[in-house]
C-alpha positions in Angstrom: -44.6 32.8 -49.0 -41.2 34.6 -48.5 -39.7 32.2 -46.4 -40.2 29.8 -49.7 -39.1 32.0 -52.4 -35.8 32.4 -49.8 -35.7 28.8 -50.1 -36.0 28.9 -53.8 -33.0 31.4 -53.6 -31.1 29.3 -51.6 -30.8 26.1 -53.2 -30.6 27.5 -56.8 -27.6 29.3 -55.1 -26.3 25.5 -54.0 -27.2 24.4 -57.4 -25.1 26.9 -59.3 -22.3 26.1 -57.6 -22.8 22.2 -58.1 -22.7 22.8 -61.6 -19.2 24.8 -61.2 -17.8 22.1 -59.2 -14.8 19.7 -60.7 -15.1 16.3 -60.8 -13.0 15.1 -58.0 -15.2 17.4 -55.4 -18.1 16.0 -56.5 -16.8 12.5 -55.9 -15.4 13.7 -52.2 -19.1 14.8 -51.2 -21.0 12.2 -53.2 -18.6 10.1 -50.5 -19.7 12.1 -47.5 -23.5 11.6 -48.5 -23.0 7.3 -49.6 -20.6 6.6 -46.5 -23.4 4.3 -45.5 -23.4 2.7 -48.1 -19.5 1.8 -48.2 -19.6 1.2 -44.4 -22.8 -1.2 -44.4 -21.7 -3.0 -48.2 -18.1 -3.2 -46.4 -19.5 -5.1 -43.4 -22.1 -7.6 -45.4 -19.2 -8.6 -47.4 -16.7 -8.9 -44.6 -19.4 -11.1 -42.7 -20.8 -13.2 -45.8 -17.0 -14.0 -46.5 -16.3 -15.1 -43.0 -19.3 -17.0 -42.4 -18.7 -18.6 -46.3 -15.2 -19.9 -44.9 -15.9 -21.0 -41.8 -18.9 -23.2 -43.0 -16.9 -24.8 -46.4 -13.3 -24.5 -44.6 -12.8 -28.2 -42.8 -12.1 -28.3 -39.1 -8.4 -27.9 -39.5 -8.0 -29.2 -35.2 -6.0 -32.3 -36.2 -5.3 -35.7 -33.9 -1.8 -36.9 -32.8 -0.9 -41.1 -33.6 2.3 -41.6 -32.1 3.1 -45.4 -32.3 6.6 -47.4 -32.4 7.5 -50.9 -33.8 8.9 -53.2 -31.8 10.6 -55.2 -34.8 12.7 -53.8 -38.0 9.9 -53.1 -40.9 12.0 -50.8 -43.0 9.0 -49.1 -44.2 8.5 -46.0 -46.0 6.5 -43.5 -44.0 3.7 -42.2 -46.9 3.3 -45.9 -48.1 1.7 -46.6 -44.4 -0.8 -43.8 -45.0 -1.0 -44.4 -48.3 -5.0 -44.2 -50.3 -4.8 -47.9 -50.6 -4.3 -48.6 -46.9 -7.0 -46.0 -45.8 -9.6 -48.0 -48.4 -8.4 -51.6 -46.6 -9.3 -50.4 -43.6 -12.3 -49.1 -44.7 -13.6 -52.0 -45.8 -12.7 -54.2 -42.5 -15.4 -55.9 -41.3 -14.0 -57.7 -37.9 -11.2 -56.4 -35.5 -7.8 -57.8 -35.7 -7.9 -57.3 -32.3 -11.2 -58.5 -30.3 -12.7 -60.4 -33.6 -15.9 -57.8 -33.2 -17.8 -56.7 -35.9 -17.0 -53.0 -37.1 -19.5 -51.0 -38.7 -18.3 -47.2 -38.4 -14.9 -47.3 -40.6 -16.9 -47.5 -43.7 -17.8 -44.0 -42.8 -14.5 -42.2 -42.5 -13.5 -39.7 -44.4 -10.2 -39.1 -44.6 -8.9 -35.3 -46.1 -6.2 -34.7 -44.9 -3.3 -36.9 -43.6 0.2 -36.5 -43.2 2.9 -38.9 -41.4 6.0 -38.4 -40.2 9.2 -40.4 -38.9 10.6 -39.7 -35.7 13.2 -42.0 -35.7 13.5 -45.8 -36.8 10.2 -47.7 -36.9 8.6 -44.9 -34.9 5.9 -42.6 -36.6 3.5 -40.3 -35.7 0.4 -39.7 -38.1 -1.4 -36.6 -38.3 -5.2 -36.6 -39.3 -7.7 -33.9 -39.6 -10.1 -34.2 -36.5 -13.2 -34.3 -38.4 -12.4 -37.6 -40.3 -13.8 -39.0 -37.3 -17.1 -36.6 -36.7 -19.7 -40.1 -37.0 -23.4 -40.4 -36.0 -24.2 -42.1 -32.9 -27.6 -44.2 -32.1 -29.5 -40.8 -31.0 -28.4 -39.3 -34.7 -26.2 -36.8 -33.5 -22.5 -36.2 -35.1 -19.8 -35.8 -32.7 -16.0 -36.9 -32.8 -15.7 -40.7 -31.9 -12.3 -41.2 -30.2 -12.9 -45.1 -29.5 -13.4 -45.0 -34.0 -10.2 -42.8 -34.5 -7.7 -45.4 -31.8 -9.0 -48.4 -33.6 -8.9 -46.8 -37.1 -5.3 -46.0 -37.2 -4.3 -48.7 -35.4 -5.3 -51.2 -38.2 -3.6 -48.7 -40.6 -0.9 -49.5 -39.0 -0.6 -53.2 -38.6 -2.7 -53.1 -42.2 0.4 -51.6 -43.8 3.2 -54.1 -42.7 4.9 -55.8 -45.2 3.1 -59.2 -46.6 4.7 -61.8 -45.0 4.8 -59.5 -41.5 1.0 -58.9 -42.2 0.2 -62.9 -43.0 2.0 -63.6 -39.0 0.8 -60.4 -37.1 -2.8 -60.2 -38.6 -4.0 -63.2 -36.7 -5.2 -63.1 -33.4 -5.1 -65.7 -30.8 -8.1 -67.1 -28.1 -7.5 -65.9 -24.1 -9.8 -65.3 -21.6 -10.4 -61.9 -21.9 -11.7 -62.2 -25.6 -9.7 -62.3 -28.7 -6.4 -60.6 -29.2 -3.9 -60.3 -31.6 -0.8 -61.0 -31.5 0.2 -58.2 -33.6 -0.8 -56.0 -30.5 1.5 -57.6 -28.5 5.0 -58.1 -30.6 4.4 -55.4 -33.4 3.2 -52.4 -31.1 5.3 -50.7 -28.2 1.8 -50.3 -26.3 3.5 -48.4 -23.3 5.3 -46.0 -26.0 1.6 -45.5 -27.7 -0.3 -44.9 -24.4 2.1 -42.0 -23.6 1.9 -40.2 -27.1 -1.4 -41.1 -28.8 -4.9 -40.5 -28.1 -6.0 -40.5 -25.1 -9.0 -38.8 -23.3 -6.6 -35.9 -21.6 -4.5 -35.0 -24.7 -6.5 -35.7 -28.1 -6.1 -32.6 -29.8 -3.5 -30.3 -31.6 -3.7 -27.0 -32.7 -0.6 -26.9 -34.4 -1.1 -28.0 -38.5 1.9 -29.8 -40.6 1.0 -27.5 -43.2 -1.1 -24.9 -44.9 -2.9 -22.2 -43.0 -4.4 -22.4 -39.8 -8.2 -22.2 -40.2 -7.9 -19.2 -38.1 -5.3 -17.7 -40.5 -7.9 -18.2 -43.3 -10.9 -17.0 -42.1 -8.9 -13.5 -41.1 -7.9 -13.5 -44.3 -11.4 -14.4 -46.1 -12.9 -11.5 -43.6 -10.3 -8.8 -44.8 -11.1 -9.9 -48.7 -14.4 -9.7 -48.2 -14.1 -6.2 -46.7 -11.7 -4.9 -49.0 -14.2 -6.0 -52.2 -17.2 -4.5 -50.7 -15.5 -1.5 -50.1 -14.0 -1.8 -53.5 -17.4 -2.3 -55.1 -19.3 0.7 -53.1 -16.5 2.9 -53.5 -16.6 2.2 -58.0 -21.1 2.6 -57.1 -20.5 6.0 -56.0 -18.3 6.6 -58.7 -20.4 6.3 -61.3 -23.6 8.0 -59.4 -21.2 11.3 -58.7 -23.3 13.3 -60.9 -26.3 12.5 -59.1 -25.4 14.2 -56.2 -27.3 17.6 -56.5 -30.6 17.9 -54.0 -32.2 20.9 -52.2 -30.2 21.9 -49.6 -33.2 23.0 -47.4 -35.9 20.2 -46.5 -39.0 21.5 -44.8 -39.5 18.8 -41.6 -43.0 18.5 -39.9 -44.6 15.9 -37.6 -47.9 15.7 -40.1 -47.0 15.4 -43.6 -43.1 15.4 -43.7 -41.4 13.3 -40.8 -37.2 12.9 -40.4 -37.6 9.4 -38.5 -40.5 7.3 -38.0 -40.1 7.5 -34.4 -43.3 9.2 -33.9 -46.9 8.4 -32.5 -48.9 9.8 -35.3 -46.4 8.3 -37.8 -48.2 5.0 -36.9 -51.6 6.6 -35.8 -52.2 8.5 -38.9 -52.1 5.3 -40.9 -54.8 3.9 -39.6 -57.1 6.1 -41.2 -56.3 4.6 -44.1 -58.7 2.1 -43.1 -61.6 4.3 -43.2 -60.7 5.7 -46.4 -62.2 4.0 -49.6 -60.0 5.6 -51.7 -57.2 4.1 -50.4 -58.1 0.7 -49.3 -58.8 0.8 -53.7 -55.6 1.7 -54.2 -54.1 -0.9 -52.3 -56.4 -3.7 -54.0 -54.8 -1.9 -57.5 -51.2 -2.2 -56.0 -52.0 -6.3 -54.8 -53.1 -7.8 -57.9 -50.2 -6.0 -59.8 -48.1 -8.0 -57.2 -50.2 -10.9 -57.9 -49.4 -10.7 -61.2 -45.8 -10.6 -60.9 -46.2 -13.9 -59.0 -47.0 -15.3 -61.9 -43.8 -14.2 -63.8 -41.3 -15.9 -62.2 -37.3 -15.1 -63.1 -34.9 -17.5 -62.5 -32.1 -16.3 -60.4 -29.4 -19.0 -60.5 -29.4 -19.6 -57.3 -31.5 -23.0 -57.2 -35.3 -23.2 -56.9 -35.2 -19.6 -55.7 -36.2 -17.2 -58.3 -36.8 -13.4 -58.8 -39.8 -11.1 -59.1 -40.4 -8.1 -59.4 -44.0 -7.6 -57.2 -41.8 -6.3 -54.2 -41.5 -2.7 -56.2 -45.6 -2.7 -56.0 -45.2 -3.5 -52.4 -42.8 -0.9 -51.8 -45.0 1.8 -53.3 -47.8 0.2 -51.6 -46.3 0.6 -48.1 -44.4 4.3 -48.9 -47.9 5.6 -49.3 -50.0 4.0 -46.4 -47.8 3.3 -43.9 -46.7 0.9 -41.4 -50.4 -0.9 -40.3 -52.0 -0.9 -43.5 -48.4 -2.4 -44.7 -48.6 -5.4 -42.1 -52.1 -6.3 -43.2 -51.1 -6.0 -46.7 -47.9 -8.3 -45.9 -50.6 -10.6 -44.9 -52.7 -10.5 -47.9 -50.1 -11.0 -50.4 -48.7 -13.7 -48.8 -51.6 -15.8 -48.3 -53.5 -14.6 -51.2 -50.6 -15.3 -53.2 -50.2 -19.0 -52.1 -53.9 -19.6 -52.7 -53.4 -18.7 -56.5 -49.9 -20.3 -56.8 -49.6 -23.0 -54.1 -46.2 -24.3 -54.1 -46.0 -26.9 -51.0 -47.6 -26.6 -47.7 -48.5 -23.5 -46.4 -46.5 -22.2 -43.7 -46.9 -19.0 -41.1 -43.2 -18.2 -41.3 -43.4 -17.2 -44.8 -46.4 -14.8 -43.9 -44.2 -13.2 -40.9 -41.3 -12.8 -43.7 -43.3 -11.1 -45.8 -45.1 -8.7 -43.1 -41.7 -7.7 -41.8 -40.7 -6.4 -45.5 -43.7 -4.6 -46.0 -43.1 -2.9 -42.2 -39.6 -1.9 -43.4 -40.8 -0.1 -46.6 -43.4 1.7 -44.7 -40.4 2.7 -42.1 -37.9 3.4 -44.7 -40.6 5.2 -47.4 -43.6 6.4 -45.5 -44.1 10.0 -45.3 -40.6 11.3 -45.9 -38.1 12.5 -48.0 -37.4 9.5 -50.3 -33.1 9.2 -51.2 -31.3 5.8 -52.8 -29.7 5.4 -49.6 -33.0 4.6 -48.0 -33.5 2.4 -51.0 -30.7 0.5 -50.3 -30.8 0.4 -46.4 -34.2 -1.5 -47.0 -33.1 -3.3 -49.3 -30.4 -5.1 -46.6 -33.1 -5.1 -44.3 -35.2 -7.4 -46.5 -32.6 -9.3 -47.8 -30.7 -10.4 -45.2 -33.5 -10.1 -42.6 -36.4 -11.3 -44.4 -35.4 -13.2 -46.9 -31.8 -15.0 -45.7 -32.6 -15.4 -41.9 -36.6 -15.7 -41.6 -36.8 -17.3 -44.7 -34.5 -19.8 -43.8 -35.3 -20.7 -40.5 -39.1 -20.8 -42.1 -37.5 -23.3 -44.6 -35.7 -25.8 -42.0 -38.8 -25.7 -39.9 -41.2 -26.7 -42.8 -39.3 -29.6 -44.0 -37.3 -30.3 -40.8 -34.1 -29.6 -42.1 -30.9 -30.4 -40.1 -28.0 -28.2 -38.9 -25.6 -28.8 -41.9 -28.8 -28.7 -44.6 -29.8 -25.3 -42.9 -26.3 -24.2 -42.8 -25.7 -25.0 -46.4 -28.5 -23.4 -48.0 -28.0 -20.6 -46.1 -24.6 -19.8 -47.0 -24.5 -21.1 -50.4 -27.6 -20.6 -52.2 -29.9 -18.1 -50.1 -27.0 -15.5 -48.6 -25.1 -15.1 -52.1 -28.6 -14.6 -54.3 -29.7 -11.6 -51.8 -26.0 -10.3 -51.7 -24.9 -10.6 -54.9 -29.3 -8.7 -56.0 -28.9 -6.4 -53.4 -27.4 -3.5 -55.1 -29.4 -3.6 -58.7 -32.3 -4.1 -56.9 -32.6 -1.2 -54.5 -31.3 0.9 -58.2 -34.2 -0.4 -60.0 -36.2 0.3 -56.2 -35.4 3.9 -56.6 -35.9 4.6 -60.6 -39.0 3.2 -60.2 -40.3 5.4 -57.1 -39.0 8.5 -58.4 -40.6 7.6 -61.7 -44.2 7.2 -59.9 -43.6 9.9 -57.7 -44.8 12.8 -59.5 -47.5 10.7 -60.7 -48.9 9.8 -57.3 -48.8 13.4 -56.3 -50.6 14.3 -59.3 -53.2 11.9 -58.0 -53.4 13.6 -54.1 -51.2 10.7 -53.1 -47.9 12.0 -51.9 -46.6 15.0 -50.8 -45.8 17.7 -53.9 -42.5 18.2 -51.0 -41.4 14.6 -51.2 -42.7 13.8 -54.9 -41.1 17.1 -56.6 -37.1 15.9 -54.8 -36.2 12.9 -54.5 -32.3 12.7 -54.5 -29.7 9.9 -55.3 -27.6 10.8 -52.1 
């Protein structure tokens, strides 16, 4: 009994001089108590923007076309790589130079192409690498040299003057096949060979203009770091006030634990099982979630939307702990597609929602309950749960491909739980200290845990 009213002493002592505290200082230690916030909302950012760039930059690796004219052609450089070439040669059906039929130029995409003239009727074209990225027989993409050689040496003898065209676009019979005669009179072959593609020297890593790929993605990496420290830095901000706790916490390994890293953190919970009370409590807590199942939000990401049952699960887990939160993982996922089946049923969507049921119990369970606990389970389940399992459960259940996988990742499911992360693990924290004293009230929780619950 002393040793609490000393405690009682104590931290209205701390409190006092809270109140008697400027502004500023509060802002310095609401920065000591939320630096994992800023470090963790500086990294997801950093990452999400690299990852972002890299996937929606284009290969910027480009491909050397070094060829020479043999005769006077007095052409300008950009008309030989001009959109109206590029579509002729698209739309080649035969070789000018074996008479074979051509069926991949149709699927070229050209981006980004530049030319330039190294001295009279010699040129050298520069094109992006991944113009030439086609699918072979076994459906795989890959970058087709044999395409690339042929491509741009039609754009060349496709971009000859009319009359030069008319005489060089023919080819003659021999008996190796059919050859032009273009090949022959127009092109220096030995001056090609030596500066063109080949199978020893196809790429460059030097780029005619722009930014290097490399130079944007550091670039899009030190944005991205530089907003999410911007936007945890205005957070904590406006959350100063919310700084005051007890200064003194009361730690046991029975009621009250620091981490979960215990064995009766895990063995206590299954008593739950036995308890009748309880297992009630958790039916209560499911078919609220059901119900929010049924309420869908739209998030504007797509065809994924918002709910709010995972606040029920949360509160669910934070008062059984980490078994009973597996099976109850289980039961709302399954239970939940049985009332709203949307598609075929699949395991991986089970295991998604099992591991963020586990992290609330980790995160909640038996402990002193703070927003950044909140929000540290809130990354766990949205970029763990949600953006990689749910993902990879997505491309295995309708057998998507790299680039489909990629894409929805990065573009639909990675910006919706980034952009939701930080108003939902708020609206995670009103809501448990709202229920808090409640629960206790009802021999739930801890009156320790339920009576302070702190922002920082």
């Amino acid at each position: 009994m002393e040793e609490n009213n000393n405690l009682e002493v104590q931290n209205e002592a701390f409190e006092a001089e809270e109140r008697e505290m400027s502004f500023f200082k509060k802002f310095l230690k609401a920065l000591g108590k939320g630096y994992l916030i800023i470090i963790i909302l500086s990294i997801i950012f950093s990452l999400t923007a690299l990852l972002v760039s890299n996937f929606v930059v284009k290969d910027e690796t480009m491909i050397k076309f070094s060829f020479r004219y043999t005769i006077d052609v007095n052409l300008n450089a950009n008309d030989i790589i001009s959109n109206e070439n590029i579509d002729k040669v698209k739309n080649i059906s035969y070789s000018y130079y074996t008479g074979s039929k051509i069926s991949t130029y149709k699927y070229v995409e050209i981006e980004n192409i530049m030319i330039e003239e190294d001295s009279k009727n010699t040129y050298t074209i520069y094109v992006n690498k991944s113009a030439f990225n086609l699918q072979d027989k076994e459906g795989n993409v890959n970058y087709n040299d044999s395409a690339a050689k042929g491509f741009l040496k039609h754009l060349a003898i496709i971009s000859l003057p009319e009359n030069l065209y008319t005489e060089y676009s023919q080819y003659d019979e021999t008996n190796n096949g059919k050859e032009i005669k273009g090949i022959i009179k127009v092109f220096d072959n030995e001056y090609y060979e030596k500066n063109s593609l080949s199978s020893e020297n196809v790429l460059l890593t030097v780029l005619k203009s722009g930014s290097s790929k490399k130079n944007i993605l550091i670039i899009s990496s030190i944005s991205g770091f530089g907003l999410g420290l911007v936007i945890s830095l205005i957070f904590i901000l406006i959350f100063t006030n919310k700084i005051s706790e007890l200064k003194k916490r009361e730690y046991d390994n029975k009621n009250i634990y620091r981490t979960p890293l215990h064995k009766s953190f895990f063995n206590d919970s299954l008593k739950v099982f036995k308890d009748i009370k309880s297992l009630v409590m958790i039916a209560i807590l499911l078919s609220l979630v059901m119900v929010c199942k049924f309420i869908p939000i739209p998030s504007g990401f797509g065809e994924l939307g918002l709910s709010f049952g995972f606040l029920f699960l949360a509160i669910a887990c934070m008062l059984f702990g980490p078994y009973p939160a597996l099976i109850i993982g289980i039961i709302s996922d399954v239970v939940g597609y049985l009332l709203m089946p949307n598609g075929d049923f699949f395991i991986g969507y089970t295991i998604q929602s099992m591991f963020a049921c586990f992290v609330y119990a980790l995160c909640f369970h038996k402990t002193y309950l703070t927003y950044t606990r909140c929000f540290i389970a809130r990354v766990l389940v949205n970029l763990v749960a949600n953006v990689i399992i749910g993902t990879i459960s997505r491309s295995i259940m309708y057998g998507l491909g790299y680039d489909a996988t990629m894409t929805y990742l990065l573009l639909t499911s990675l910006p919706k739980n980034i952009i939701y992360l930080l108003p939902q693990s708020l609206l995670l924290f009103f809501v448990l200290k709202a229920v808090s004293r409640p629960l206790y009230h009802l021999n739930l929780m801890d009156e320790r845990i339920a009576m302070n619950l702190s922002f920082f």
